[in-house]
N, C-alpha and C positions, 0 to 999 in steps of 0.2 A: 209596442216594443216586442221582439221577437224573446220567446224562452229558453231558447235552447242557444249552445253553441257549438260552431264545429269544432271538430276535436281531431288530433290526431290517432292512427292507431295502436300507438304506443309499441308496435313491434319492429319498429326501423330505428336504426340510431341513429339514421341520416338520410340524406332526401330532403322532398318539398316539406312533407309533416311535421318532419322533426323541425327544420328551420323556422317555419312558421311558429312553432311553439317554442321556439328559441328567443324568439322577438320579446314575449312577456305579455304584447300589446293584445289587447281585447277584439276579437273580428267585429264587424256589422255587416250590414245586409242590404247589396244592391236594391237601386229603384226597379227594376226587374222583377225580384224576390218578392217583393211588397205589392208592387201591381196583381202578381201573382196572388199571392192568397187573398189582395183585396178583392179580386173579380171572380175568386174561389168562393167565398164568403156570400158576397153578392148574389151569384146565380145559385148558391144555393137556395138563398133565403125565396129568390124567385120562384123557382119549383117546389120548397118545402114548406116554405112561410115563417122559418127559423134561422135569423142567424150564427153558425158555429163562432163559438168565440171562446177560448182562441184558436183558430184554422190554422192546420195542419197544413203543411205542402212538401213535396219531398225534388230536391234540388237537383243539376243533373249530375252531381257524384254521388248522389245517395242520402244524402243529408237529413232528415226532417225536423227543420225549426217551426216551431208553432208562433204565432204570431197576434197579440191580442189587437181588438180593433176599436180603434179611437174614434170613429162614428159609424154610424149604421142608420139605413131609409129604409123602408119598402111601400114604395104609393099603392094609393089604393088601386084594386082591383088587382094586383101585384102586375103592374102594367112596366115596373122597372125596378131594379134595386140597386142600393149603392152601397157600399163598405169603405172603409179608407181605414192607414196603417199608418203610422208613424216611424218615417228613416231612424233606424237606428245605424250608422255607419262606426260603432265600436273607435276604438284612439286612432282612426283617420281624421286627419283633418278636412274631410269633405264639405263641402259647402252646400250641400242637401241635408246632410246632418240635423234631425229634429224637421223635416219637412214632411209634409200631410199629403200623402200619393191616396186619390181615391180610384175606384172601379164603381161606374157605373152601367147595368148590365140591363141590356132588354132584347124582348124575344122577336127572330125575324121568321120569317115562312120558312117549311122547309127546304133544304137544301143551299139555302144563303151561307152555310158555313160560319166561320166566326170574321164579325166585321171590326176593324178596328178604328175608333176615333179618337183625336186628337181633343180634348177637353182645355178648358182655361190651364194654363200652363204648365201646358207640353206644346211642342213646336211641332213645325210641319218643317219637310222638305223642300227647300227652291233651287235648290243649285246640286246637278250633278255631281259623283263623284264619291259618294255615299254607300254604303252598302243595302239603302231603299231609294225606290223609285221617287221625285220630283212629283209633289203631290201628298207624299202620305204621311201619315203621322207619324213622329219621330217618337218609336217603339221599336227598338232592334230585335232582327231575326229572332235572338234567342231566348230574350221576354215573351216574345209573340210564341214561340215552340211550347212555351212552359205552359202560357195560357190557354194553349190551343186543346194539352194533353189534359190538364186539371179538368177545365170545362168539358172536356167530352165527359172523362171518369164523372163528375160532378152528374151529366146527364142519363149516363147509365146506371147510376146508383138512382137516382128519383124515377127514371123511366122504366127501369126492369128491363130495357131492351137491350141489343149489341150496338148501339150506333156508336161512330167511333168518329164521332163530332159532336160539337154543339151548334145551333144555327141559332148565333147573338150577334149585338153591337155592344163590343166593350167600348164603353168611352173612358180614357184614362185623363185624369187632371190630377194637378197637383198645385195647392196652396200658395200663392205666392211666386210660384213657380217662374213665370216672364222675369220679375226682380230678380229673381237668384240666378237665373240665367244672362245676366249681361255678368256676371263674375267668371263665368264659363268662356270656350272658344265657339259655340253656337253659332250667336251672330257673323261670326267670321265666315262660317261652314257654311250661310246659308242656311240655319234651321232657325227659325221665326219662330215668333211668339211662347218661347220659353223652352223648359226644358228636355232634354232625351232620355227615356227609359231603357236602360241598359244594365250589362251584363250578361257574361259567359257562364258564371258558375254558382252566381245566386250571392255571392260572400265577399264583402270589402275585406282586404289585405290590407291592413293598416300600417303605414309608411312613415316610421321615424328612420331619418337616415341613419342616424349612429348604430340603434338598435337593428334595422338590417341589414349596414355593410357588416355588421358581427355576426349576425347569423350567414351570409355568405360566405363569412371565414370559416368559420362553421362546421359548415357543410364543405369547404373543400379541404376541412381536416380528416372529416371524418373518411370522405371521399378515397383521400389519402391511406392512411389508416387500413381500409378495409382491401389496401392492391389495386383500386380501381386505376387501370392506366388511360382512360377516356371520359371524358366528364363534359356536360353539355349543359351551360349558362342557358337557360329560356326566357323570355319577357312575360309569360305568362302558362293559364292552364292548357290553350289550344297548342302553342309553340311546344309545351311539355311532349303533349300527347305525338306531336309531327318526331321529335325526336328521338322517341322511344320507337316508336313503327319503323322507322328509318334503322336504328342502329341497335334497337334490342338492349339500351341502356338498363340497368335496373334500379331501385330507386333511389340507393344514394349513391350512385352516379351524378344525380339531377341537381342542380344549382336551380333558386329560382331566384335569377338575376332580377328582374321587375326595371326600371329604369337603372340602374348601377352597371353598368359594363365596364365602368371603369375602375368601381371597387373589383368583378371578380377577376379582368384583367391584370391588375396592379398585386393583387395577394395571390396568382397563379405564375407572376412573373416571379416571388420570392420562394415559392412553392409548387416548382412544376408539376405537373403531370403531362404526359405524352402526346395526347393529344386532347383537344380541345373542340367543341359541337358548339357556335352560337346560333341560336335559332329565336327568332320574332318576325313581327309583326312588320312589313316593308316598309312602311313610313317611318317606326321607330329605326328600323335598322338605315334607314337612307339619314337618319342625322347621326350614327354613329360612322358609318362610311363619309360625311363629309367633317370628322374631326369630334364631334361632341362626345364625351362617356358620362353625362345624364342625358338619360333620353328624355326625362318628364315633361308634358306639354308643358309646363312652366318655368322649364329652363333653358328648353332650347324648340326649335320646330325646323320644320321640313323647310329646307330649301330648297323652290322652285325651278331657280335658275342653276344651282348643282344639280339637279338633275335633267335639265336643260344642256348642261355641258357634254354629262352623262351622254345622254340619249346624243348627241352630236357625236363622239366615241364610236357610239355604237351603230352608227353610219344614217341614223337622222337629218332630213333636210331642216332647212332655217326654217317652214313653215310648221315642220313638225316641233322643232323646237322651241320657236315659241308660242305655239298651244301648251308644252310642256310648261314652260316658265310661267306662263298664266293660269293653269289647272286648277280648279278648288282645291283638292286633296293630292296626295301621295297616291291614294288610290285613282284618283283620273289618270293622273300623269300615266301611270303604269297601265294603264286602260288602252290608253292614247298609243302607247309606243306598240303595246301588242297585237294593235289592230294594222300597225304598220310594219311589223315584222322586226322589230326592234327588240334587242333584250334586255332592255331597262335592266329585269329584276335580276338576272345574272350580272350586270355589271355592277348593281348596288351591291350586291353579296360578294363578289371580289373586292371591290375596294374597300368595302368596311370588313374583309378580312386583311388585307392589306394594313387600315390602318389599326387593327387589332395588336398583329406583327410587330408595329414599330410602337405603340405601347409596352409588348414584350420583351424589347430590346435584347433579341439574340436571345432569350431564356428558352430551353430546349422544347421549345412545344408546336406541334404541326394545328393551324386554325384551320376548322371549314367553317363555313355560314348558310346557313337555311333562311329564305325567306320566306313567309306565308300569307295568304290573306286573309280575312275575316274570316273567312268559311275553314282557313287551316288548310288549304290546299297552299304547292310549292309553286311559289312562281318564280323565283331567282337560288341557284346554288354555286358556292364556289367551292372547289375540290380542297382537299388539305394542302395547306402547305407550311417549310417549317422555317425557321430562319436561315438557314442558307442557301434558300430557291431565291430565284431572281425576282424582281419587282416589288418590294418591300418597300410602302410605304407609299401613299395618297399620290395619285399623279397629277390631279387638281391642286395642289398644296405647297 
């Protein structure tokens, strides 16, 4: 279990800080965070011959939860070592929650870089469409960044030198993990044999609805309040940061909508402000463009053949279209159309400002929509517009 928790800076009245600390609810700590300091831990113990316990890591807003470890190996000849963490995911109801993420670390020749394996359950990659290649363990980008940076630091403190790598094989598993993973959308996605190590920011946001469609009000009171006449819903901390570079928002401007778009839509339709910034994640936003306002994978998902229609729009032929319709992900589809010259991502971003609009019902506010990918690069924008420009309202619908 991790000791520490994030905190707000207690100098904003409003913004992501404040709302998050509005919720009441406890954080916890992605399977990312956990891989991280288990395979922190690990190669320590392999170059030092001591496990730190509890291991420090510092997150990529700054953070540093310490984290005590619930087991620990080092074979003889220190030929490999292992650590492992226990999920603590805070009042989310995750279904990793109390799950055993270990790191087990051994040394390659030099210049091998840091290798990553897939262990007893975590899954691999088989189907396009992904943010990793067909083939590798499912470890995303930004777990993989954290480990990459700790293990160097880890090797320059034991080795005294400047290297700014470590040359390992982290093997990540996790307990049980294949089981807990058919309660997931994995199997669906193509990733085999258990589960994915993720996360952006190291920190589960913990999701009672009631507690944050209220902090959502929240924050567009406070929003209110302080003259903001532009204020930008995000799905997350990547879409946050797209928003503010884009528009120079500052922090309680920032809604963090999270799946709710239809909470900040519905309490900005009784309480305007002038204009309005949504910005996420293009698969989430390709289900609020075809009508949804929860975006959560468990209550609604990406439809294929909407954006099959989409990309028809956007002057796609039938073959391309239905590669679309059959896509593994939102991310292929949008892969698929760019490679043909298609603007998928622009059309998802108009019409899901579109159907923002007619959630608004005429309430004075101009919408634009940002879409991003993983990486937080823009792949679809719609310009503002206010209720009395034309085309208001889903034209699939």
């Amino acid at each position: 279990m991790a000791e520490a928790q994030p905190q707000g800076t207690g100098k904003a009245a409003g913004g992501r800080s404040a709302q998050l600390a509005h919720t009441g609810l406890r954080h916890g700590w992605t399977t990312g965070a956990c891989a991280t300091a288990a395979s922190t831990a690990a190669y320590t113990a392999l170059l030092g011959g001591e496990f730190p316990d509890p291991v420090t890591i510092t997150l990529p807003k700054g953070q540093t939860p310490s984290f005590a470890l619930a087991v620990e190996e080092l074979a003889p000849g220190r030929t490999a070592a292992m650590a492992g963490v226990v999920k603590d995911a805070g009042d989310d109801p995750d279904v990793t929650h109390g799950a055993l993420v270990r790191a087990t670390v051994r040394a390659l020749p030099a210049g091998s870089g840091v290798v990553f394996k897939a262990g007893p359950g975590v899954g691999t990659v088989t189907r396009p469409g992904l943010p990793l290649d067909v083939g590798e363990p499912a470890v995303n980008p930004v777990p993989r960044q954290m480990m990459r940076e700790h293990l160097a630091e880890v090797a320059r403190r034991h080795g005294g030198g400047t290297a700014v790598t470590a040359d390992v094989e982290v093997e990540i598993s996790v307990d049980h993990g294949e089981e807990i993973a058919r309660s997931t959308w994995n199997p669906r996605l193509g990733i085999l044999g258990g589960l994915s190590i993720l996360g952006t920011t190291g920190i589960v946001v913990p999701y009672s609805c009631s507690a944050w469609i209220d902090s959502i009000r929240r924050g567009v009171d406070v929003a209110r309040a302080a003259g903001r006449r532009h204020v930008a819903g995000c799905t997350g901390s990547t879409s946050e940061k797209v928003a503010v570079a884009l528009h120079h928002l500052p922090e309680d401007a920032l809604l963090d909508m999270g799946d709710f778009a239809g909470a900040v839509l519905k309490y900005i339709r009784r309480h305007p402000v002038e204009r309005l910034t949504i910005c996420g994640g293009f698969a989430k936003l390709s289900k609020l463009a075809a009508g949804h306002l929860d975006l959560h994978s468990a209550r609604s998902q990406v439809d294929k053949g909407f954006l099959a229609e989409l990309a028809r729009r956007g002057g796609a032929d039938e073959a391309l279209a239905g590669a679309v319709a059959e896509a593994n992900t939102g991310l292929a589809a949008l892969q698929l159309c760019a490679a043909a010259g298609v603007p998928l991502g622009d059309l998802v971003a108009a019409t899901a400002r579109d159907e923002s609009l007619a959630v608004l019902r005429g309430a004075p506010v101009a919408v634009d929509v940002i879409c991003i990918d993983r990486a937080g690069m823009v792949v679809g924008r719609a310009e503002p517009r206010g209720p009395g420009d034309t085309g208001q309202g889903s034209p699939l619908r």
